[in-house]
Each structure stands twice: as C-alpha cells, then as structure tokens.
SEDREN-494683 format. One record per residue (C-alpha): residue in one letter; x, y negated, z. Coordinates in Angstrom, 2 decimals. Example, Ala and Ser with C-alpha at 12.3 -4.5 7.8 and 13.67 -1.06 7.14 Angstrom:
2
(a,(12.30,4.50,7.80))
(s,(13.67,1.06,7.14))
//
This chain:
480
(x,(0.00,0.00,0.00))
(x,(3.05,-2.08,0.61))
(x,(3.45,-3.02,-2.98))
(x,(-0.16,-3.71,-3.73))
(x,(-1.58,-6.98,-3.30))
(x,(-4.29,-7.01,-0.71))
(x,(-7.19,-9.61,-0.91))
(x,(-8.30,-9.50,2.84))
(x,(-12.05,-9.79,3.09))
(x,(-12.28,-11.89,6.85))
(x,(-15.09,-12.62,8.50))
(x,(-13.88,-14.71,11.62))
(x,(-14.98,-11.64,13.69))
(x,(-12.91,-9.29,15.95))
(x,(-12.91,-6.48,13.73))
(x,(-11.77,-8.42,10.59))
(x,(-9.33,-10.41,12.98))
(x,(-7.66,-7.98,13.97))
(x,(-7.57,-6.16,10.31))
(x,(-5.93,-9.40,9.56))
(x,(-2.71,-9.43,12.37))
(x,(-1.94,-5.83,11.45))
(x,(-1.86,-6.64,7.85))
(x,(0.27,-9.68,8.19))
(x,(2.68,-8.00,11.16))
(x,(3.23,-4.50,8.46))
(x,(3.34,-6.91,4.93))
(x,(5.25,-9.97,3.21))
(x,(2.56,-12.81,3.39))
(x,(3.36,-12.89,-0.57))
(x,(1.34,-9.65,-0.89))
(x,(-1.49,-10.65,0.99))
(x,(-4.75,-12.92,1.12))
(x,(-7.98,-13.92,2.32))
(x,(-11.26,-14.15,1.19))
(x,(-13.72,-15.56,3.43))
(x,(-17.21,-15.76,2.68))
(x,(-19.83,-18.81,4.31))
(x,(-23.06,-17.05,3.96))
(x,(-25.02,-20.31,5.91))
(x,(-27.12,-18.24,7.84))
(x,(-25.72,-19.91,11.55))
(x,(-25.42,-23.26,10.94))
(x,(-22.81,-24.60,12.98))
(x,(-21.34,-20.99,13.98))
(x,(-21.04,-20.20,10.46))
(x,(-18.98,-23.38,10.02))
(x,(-16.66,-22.50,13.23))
(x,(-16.25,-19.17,12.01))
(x,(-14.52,-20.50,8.82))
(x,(-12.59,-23.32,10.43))
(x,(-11.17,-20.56,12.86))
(x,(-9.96,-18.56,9.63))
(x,(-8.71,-21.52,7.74))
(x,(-6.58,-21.83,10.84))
(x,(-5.43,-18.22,10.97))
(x,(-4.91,-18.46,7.23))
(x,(-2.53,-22.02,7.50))
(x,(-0.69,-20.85,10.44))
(x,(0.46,-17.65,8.88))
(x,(1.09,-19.18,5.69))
(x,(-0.94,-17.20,4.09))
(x,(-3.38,-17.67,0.77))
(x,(-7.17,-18.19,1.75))
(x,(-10.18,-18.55,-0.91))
(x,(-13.28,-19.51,0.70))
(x,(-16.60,-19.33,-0.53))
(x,(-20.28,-21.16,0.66))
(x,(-23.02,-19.09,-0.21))
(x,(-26.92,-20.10,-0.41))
(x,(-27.95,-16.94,0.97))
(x,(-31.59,-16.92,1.72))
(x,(-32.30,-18.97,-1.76))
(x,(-30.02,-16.19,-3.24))
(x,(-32.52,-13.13,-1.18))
(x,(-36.13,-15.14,-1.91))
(x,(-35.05,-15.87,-5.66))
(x,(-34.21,-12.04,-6.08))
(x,(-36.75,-10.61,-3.61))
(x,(-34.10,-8.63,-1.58))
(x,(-33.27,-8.99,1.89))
(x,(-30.59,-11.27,3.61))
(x,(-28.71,-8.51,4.28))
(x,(-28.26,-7.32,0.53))
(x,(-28.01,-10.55,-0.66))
(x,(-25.11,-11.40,1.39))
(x,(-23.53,-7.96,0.62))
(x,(-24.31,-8.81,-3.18))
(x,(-22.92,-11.81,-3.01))
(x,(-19.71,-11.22,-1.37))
(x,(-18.95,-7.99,-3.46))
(x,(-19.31,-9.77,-6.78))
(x,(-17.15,-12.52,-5.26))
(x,(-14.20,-10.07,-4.20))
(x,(-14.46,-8.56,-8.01))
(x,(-14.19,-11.62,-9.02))
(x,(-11.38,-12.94,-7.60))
(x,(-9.01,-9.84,-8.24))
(x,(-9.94,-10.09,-11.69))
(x,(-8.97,-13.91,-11.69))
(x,(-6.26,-13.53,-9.23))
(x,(-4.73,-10.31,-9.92))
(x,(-5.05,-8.74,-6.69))
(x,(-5.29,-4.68,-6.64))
(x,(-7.11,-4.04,-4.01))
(x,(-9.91,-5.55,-1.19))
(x,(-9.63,-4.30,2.55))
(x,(-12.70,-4.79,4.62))
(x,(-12.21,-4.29,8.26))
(x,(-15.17,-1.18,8.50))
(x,(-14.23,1.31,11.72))
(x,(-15.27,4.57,12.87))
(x,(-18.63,2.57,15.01))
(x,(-19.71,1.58,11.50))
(x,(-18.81,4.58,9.89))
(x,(-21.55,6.63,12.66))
(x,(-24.23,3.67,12.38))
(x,(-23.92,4.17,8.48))
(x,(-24.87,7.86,9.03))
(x,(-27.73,7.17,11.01))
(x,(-29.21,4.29,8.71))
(x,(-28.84,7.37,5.92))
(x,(-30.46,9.90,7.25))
(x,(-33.66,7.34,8.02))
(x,(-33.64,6.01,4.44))
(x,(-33.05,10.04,2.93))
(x,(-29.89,9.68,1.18))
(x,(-29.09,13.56,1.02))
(x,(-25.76,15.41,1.46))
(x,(-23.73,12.34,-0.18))
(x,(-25.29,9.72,3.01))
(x,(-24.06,12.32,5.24))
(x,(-20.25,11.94,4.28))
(x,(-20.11,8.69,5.45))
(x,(-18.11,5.92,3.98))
(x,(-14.58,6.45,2.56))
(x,(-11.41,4.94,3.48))
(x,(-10.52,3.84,-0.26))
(x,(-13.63,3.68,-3.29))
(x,(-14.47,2.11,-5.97))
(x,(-14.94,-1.70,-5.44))
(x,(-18.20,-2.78,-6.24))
(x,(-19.43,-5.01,-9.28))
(x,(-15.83,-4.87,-10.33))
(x,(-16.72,-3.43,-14.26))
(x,(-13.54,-3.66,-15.98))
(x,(-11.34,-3.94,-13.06))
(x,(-8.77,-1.91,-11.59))
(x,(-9.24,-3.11,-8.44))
(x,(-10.00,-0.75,-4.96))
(x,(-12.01,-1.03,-2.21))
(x,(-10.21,-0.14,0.69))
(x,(-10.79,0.49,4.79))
(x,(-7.52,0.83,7.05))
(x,(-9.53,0.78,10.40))
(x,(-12.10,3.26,9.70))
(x,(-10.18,5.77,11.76))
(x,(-10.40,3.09,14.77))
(x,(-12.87,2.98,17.38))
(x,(-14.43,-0.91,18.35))
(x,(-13.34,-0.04,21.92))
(x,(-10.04,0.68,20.09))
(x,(-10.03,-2.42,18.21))
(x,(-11.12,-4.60,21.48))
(x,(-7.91,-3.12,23.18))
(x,(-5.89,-4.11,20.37))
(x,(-7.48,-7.75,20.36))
(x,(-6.78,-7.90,23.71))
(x,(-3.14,-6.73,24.08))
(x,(-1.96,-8.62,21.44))
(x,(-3.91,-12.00,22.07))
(x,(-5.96,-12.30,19.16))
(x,(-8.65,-15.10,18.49))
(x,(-12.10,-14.34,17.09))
(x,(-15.24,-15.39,17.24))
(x,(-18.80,-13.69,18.41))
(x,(-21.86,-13.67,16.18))
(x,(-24.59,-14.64,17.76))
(x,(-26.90,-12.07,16.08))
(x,(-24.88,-9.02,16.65))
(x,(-26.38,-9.29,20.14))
(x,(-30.13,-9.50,18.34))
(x,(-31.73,-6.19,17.60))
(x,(-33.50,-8.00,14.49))
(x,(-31.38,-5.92,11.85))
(x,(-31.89,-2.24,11.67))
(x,(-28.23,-1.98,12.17))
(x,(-27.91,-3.77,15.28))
(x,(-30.75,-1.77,16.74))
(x,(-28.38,0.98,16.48))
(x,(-25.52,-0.63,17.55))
(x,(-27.73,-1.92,20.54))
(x,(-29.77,0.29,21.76))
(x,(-29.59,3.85,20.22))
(x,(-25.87,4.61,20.36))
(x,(-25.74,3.41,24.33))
(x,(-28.04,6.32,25.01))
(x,(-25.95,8.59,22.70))
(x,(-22.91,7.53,24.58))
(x,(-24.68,9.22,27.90))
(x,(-24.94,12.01,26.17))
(x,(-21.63,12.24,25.04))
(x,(-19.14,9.40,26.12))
(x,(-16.94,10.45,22.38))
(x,(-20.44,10.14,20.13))
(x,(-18.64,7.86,17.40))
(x,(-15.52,10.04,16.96))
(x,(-17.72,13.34,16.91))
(x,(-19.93,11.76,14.23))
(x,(-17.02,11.08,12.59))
(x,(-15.29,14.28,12.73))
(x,(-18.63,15.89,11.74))
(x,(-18.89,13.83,8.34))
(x,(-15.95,14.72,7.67))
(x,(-17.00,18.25,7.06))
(x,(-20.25,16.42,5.25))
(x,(-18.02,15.11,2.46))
(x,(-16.61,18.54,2.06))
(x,(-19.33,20.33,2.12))
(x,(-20.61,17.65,-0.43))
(x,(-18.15,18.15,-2.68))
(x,(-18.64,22.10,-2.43))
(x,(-22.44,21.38,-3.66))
(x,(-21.56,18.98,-6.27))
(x,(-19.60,21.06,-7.54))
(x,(-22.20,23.96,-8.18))
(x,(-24.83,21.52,-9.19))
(x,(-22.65,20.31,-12.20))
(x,(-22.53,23.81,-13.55))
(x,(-25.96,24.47,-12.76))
(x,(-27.87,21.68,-14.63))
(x,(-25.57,22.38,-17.77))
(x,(-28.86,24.00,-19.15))
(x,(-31.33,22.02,-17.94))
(x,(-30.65,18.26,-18.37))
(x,(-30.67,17.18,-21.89))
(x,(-28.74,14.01,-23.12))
(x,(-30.12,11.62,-25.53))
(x,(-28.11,8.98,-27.87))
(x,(-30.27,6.33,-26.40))
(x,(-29.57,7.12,-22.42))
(x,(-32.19,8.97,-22.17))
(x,(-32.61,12.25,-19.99))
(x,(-34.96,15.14,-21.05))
(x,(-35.21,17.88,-17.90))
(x,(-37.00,21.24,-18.61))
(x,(-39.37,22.09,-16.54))
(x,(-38.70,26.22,-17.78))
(x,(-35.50,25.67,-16.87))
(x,(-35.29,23.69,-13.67))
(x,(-38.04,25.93,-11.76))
(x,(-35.47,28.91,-12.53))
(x,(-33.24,27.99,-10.70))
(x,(-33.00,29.19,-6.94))
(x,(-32.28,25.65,-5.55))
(x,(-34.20,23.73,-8.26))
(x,(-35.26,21.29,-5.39))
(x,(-31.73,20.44,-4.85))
(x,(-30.92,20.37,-8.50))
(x,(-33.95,17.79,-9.28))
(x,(-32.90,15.63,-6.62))
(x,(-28.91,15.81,-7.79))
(x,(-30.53,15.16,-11.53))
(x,(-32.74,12.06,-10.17))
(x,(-31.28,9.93,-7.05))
(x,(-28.51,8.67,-9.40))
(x,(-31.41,6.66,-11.36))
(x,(-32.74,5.21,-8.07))
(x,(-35.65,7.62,-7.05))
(x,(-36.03,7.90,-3.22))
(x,(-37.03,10.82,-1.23))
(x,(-40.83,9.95,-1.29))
(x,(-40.93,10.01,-5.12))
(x,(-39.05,13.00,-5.01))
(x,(-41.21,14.59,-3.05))
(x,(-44.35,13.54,-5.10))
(x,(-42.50,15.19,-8.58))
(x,(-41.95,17.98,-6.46))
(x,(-45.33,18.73,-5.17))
(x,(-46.63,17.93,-8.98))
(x,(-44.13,20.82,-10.31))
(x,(-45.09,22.84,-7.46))
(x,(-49.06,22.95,-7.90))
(x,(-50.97,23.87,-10.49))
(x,(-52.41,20.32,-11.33))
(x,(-52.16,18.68,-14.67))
(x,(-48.02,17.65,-15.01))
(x,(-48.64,15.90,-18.40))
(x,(-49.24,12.21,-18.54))
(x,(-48.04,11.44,-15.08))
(x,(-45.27,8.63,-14.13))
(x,(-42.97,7.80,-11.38))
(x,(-40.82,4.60,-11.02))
(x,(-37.69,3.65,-9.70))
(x,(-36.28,0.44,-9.52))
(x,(-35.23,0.31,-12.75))
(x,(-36.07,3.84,-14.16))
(x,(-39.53,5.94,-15.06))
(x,(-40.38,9.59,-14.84))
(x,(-42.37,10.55,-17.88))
(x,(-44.16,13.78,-17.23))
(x,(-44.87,15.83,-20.52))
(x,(-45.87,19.03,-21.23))
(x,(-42.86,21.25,-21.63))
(x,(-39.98,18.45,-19.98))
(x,(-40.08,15.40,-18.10))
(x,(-38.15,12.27,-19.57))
(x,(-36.19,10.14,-17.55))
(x,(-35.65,6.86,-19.53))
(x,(-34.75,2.92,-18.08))
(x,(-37.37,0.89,-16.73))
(x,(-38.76,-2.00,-19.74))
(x,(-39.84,-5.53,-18.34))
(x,(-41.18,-7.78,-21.62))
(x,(-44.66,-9.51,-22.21))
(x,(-46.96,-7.65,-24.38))
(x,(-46.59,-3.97,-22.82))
(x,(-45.72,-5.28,-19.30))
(x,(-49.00,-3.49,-17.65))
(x,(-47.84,-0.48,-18.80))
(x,(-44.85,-0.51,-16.45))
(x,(-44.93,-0.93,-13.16))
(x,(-48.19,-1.54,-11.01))
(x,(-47.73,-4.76,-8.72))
(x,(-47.89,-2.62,-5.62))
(x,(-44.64,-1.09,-4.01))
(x,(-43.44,2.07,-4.54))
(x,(-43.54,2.81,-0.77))
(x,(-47.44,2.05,-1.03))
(x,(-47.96,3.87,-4.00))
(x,(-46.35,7.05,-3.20))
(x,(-48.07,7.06,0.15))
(x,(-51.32,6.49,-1.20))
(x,(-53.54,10.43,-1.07))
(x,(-52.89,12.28,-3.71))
(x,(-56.23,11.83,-5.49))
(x,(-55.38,8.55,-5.59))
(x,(-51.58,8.22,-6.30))
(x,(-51.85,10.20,-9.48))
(x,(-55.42,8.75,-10.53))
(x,(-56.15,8.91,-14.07))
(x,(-55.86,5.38,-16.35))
(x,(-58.86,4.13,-17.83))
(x,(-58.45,6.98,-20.70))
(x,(-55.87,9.66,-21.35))
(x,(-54.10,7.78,-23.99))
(x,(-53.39,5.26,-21.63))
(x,(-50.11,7.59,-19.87))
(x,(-49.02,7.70,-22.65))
(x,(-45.77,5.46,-23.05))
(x,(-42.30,5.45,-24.83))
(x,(-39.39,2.66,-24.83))
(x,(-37.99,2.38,-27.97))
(x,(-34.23,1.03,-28.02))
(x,(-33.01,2.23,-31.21))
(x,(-33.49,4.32,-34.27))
(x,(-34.20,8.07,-33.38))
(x,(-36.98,10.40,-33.35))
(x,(-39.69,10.17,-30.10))
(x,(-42.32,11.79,-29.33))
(x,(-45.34,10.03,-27.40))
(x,(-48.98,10.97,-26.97))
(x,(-48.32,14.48,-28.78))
(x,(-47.16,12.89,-31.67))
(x,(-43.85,12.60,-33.62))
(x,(-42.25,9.15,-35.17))
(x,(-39.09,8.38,-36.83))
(x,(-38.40,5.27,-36.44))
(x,(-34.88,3.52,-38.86))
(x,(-33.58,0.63,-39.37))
(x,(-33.34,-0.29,-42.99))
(x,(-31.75,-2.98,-45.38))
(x,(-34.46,-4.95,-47.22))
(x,(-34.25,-5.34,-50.96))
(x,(-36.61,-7.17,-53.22))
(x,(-37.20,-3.94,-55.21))
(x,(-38.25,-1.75,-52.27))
(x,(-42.08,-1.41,-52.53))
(x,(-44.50,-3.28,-49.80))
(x,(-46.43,-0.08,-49.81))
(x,(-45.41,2.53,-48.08))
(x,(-46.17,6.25,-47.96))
(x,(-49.42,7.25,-45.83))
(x,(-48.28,7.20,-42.71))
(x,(-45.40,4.99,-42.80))
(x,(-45.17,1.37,-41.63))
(x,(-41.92,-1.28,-42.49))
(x,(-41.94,-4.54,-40.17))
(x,(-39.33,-7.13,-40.29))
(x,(-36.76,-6.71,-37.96))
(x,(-36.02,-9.83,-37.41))
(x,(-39.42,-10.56,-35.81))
(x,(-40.13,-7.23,-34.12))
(x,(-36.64,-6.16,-31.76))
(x,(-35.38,-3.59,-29.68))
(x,(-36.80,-2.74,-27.21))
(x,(-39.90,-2.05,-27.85))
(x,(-42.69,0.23,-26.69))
(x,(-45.14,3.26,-28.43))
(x,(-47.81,3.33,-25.77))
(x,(-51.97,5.00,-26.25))
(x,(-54.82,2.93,-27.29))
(x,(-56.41,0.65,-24.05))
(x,(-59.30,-1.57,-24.58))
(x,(-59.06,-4.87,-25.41))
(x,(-55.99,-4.35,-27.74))
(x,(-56.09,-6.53,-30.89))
(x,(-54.00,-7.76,-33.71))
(x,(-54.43,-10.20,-36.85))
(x,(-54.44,-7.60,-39.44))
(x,(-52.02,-7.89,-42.86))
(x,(-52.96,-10.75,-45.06))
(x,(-55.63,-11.93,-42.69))
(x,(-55.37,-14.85,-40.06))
(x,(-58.10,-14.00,-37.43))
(x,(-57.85,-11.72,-34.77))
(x,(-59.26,-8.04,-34.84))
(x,(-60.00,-5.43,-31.83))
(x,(-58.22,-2.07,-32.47))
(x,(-61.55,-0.46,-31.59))
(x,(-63.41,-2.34,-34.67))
(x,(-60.67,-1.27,-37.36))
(x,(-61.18,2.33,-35.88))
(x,(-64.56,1.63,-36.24))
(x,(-63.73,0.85,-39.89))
(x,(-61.73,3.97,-40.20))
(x,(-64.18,6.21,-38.83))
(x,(-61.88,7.19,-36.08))
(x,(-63.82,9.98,-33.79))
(x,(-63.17,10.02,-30.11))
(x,(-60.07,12.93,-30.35))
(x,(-58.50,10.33,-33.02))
(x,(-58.44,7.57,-30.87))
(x,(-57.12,9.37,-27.70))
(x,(-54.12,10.44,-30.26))
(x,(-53.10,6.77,-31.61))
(x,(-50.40,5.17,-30.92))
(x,(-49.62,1.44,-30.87))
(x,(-46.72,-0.43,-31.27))
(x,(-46.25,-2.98,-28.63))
(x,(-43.45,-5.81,-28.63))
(x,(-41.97,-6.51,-25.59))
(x,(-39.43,-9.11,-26.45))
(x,(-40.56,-11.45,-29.09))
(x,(-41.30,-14.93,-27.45))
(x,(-45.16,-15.99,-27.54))
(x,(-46.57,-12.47,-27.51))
(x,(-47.47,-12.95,-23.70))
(x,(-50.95,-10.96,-23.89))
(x,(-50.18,-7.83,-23.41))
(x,(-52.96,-6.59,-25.65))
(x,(-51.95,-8.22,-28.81))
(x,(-49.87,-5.48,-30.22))
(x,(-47.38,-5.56,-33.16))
(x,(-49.29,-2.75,-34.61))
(x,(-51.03,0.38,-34.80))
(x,(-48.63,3.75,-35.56))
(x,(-48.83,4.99,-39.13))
(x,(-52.16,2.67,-39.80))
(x,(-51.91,-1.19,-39.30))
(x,(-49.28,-3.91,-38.78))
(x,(-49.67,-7.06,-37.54))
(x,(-49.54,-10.55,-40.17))
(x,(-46.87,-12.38,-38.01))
(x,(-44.44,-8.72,-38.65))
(x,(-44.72,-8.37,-42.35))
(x,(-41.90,-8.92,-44.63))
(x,(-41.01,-12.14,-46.12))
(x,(-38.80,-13.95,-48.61))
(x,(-36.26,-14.32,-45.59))
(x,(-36.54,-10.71,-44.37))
(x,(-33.33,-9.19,-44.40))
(x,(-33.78,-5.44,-42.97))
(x,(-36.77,-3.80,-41.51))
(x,(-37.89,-0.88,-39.28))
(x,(-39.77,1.74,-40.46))
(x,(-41.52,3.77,-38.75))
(x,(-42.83,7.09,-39.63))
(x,(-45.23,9.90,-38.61))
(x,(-44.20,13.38,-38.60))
//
C-alpha cells in the first residue's frame, strides 16, 4: 500500500481520525490525502467538524479537498433517503477525484462494530448469502466506471473500543456527532440499543460476528460457484440485455429457489418479489401475462420463460410501467389482488424495444430492422409490414396489447381516430383484438398521452411517422 496513493475519506470523527494518524505516522505525506465531505445536515457541527480537519490536514502538511453538499435537496429531488443521498454523493465525489487527481485508491475508516451492524441491517432487508459476508477490506470503489481506483478499509479488523484506546493513548482530536447518540437511523438503533443487550450475552459479540462472516463469504463463494454452472442452461442471453429464464428448466433444478434468486437480485428484485414469482411458479395459477418490477427492471411472465428486460420511463406507454404505488405495497397487497387482471388480457401484454431483433409479445412474432431509405423503395409494403421514419419514431420504444381509449391520426388523414373504430372498420372480432399489438413511442417529445400510439402492428401507422422527402432510414416492422 506504501506506494499507492491514498485519498483519505475523513469525516472529523474518531474512527476516521484515527484512520488518519496511522496513515500519516506508516506513509510519506506525498502519498497521501484527504477528502472531506460537508453534507449540511448539523449546521454549525457540520462546520466545526470540517474546520477541525482543515486543521489536521494544515498541520500535517498534508493535501485536503473539501466538498459542501446540499444533501436533503439532493434526497427530496431524487426521492431517496438522507442517508443514501449522502452515501451517493460522497462515493461519486471520491471517483471523481481519483480520476482527476490520480489517486489509486480511497480508505474509509469502516471497523469490525460496522462490519456486525452491516450484518444485522442485511439480514432485516433479505440480502441472502452475499449480506451475510459482510463488507470487505478492499472492493471495488463505487461510481468509479472507468477507473482503476480501490475502495479500501484498514480498520475493519479493529474494534471501536479498540479504536477509542488508540485515540486515547496517542492524544488524538475528534469530534462527536450529535446524532450518533439519536436512535433515528436504523443503524444507530443498532448501535444503541440492540448490540448493548448482545454484549450481555456475550461481552466479544462484534468479533464473533465477525469471525462468523468470515466463514459467510466462504461459504458464499462455495455457492456462487455452483450456481454459475448451474444456470448455464437455464438463463438465456439476448443482444439487447435482455434475460430469457425457462421455466422447464429452472423448476429442474433441486435448488431452483436459490438459482432464481442468484438469476434475479442482481437486477434489483427484493425478497418480497421473489417470493411472489416464487409462489406464482409454485401454484398452479395462470403464469402468463403477469409482471414484477424492480427499480429499474420488469419480470415478464410468458408461457414457456419469463423475460427479464430494463425498466422504460417515456410519455406515451408510461402506464404500462410501473403503477404509482410502491413495490412494498404492491407485493403485500392479497394475492387476489396483487396479481389482478388489467382491464383486458391484452393489456399484460408489453415489450421494450431497443433495437433491431426479433420479439415476441402478446403471442405474436415481429421483426423489427432498421433500414436505409431510398426514393425507389415502394410506400407500400407487404401485408403485414409497416416502415416509419426513424427519425421521428426512436429507440426505445414499446409493443404493448390494445387498451381503450388508444387513438392515432391515421395515414394521409389529419383527425384523430379510436383504435376500436378502425377495428370496427376492419371487422376485427373479439379474439382479433385481444391479439393486436400497438406500437407505442416513448421518447418522441409531444406524444405525452399515453394513448396516442405511433401505430397499430402490421395494420396502421400514424400521419406524423410516415416517410417524407427528408426521411433518411426507416424501421420496419414485420409480422411473422
């Protein structure tokens, strides 16, 4: 470590303090700096708490960087909590800097107290065998995409009673925060009050729980390991990101449980939508048409697979993501109600489209290509085959059933039309309508009702998509 250079992430507090003396007592000063973050959320504390570091920083001659963060407007603008927010915002400051500054790695003064409160806070939210391992001394830094840089913890193996001892004997200054002695954060209620009752129990709680996840991450590993070769048949890759999972295959397995949950948590789904996709597989209930949502990924449940793919926000199409309710509601919602039919069967029906490909939506089959447009290429196309500039409709977009109230202004016409008039016009009977498909734009600006679709699959476009004298390539899309 001696020949990396450190950026020292310093809070003002006794753990990072301390981090600090050892760092500068084992390194050349040239090697090492400090970030300090002002998250605002003490007033004049917060202020003391950087003066004290500026101090620290000017007395030992070494480099300091010092941010002030607006970190409630930061949490309300982004609907997250204070606590992420501030853990956003520092993270993507430290990346920052050792991509600007060169530094190799970022040491945050985490201990072995942390380490066992981390555990806890896991096993509450359901984080599986990985929560159980803890945190490691050195991983990956976060928000640091394109940079070498590590994320590194030298006191993890440190007790705080440790670390107070160390403050002590060597006469280090530091500064309380206020708040650590408020139960208000989830953390500090374990810091507080459940881990003093542990401690009765047994006086060495933090270094058992630490010796324990040790094992964890083994153990971990041991399980990764066997789920890697085990999903080799049942995950399917596609060229656009997307994940196919067969249901034949995954309820084969012994442990398909395990193996769904290893398939799924990396795309954001917690334990109580896990749970729900479980019971669904596990009943004898319809599995086609139903949908689960992560933060920023969807479960689509088909007949043979289910089709993991990322989570679209647009304008047209928008109500047929997510509903405004939280997932947390949903999913505990009873059953009859959680997986409640749409107003028709067509309506489940949904399919992101971010790039040519063949997909499959509503038990039907499109190509969709991109295409150079000529002047000789014919306006007509094949039954069944639709060409809209591509320059007007973009990728993303969305194949999604029939709802009422859909419209568009049909080709060569300049007044709106209802979908369910032109399939009056067609003759359409009711199993014909549950089986089309429309073609709704998500991206183009002033297509904010989300029932004015770009057009209807293999019948219809809409006027404002058609080709023009300035078109200059197209996407087609076909039925199969």
């Amino acid at each position: 470590m001696c020949e990396r250079k450190t950026l020292l992430a310093v809070s003002g507090g006794i753990d990072s303090m301390c981090m600090a003396e050892i760092f500068v007592r084992r390194y050349p000063c040239e090697l090492l700096a400090i970030a300090h973050c002002n998250f605002n959320l003490r007033g004049e504390e917060s202020d003391a708490d950087e003066q004290l570091v500026r101090g620290w920083a000017d007395e030992h001659g070494v480099r300091i960087h010092v941010q002030s963060f607006d970190t409630v407007g930061f949490a309300r603008e982004h609907g997250i909590s204070v606590e992420m927010a501030a853990r956003e915002l520092r993270y993507r400051w430290f990346a920052q800097l050792c991509a600007s500054e060169g530094y190799d790695e970022v040491a945050v003064a985490h201990n072995a107290n942390d380490n066992a409160e981390t555990l806890l806070l896991n096993l509450l939210r359901g984080s599986g065998m990985k929560g159980l391992a803890g945190m490691s001394a050195v991983s990956p830094l976060p928000y640091s995409e394109g940079v070498a840089a590590r994320l590194v913890r030298p006191l993890l193996d440190m007790t705080r009673k440790q670390i107070e001892g160390f403050a002590l004997t060597n006469g280090v200054r530091y500064r309380n925060d206020s708040t650590n002695f408020s139960s208000e954060y989830k953390r500090n209620m374990l810091r507080n009050e459940v881990f003093p009752v542990f401690e009765k129990v047994n006086p060495s709680v933090v270094r058992t729980i630490n010796r324990e996840m040790g094992y964890f991450a083994e153990a971990n590993e041991i399980v990764a390991d066997y789920c890697r070769k085990e999903v080799e048949g049942i995950c399917h890759h596609e060229e656009q990101g997307d994940v196919r999972i067969s249901y034949k295959a995954l309820l084969s397995k012994k442990h398909w449980r395990y193996l769904l949950y290893h398939i799924l948590e990396p795309y954001g789904f917690n334990s109580a939508v896990l749970a729900s996709i479980e019971d669904l597989l596990s009943s004898d209930r319809t599995v086609s048409g139903k949908r689960f949502d992560s933060k920023d990924h969807t479960v689509l449940m088909e007949r043979d697979h289910m089709h993991v793919v990322p989570l679209i926000t647009g304008q047209a199409g928008n109500d047929a993501l997510r509903h405004a309710q939280s997932d947390s509601l949903r999913h505990a919602q009873p059953d009859s109600l959680r997986h409640a039919r749409p107003d028709r069967a067509s309506d489940a029906a949904f399919m992101p489209v971010r790039g040519a490909g063949t997909y499959h939506v509503n038990g039907r089959a499109f190509k969709v290509e991109v295409v150079e447009w000529t002047s000789d290429m014919p306006l007509k196309q094949a039954e069944g085959v639709l060409v809209l500039d591509a320059g007007k409709l973009k990728f993303p977009f969305v194949l999604r059933g029939w709802r009422d109230g859909d419209w568009l202004i049909p080709f060569g016409m300049k007044g709106k039309k209802k979908v369910s008039d032109l399939f009056a016009d067609l003759k359409y009977d009711s199993s014909m309508k549950a089986s089309a498909v429309m073609i709704a734009d998500v991206q183009t600006e002033g297509m904010a009702d989300a029932r004015h679709i770009a057009g209807v699959a293999g019948v219809r476009i809409d006027d404002r998509y058609k080709v023009s004298s300035s078109t200059r390539s197209v996407i087609r899309i076909s039925v199969l």
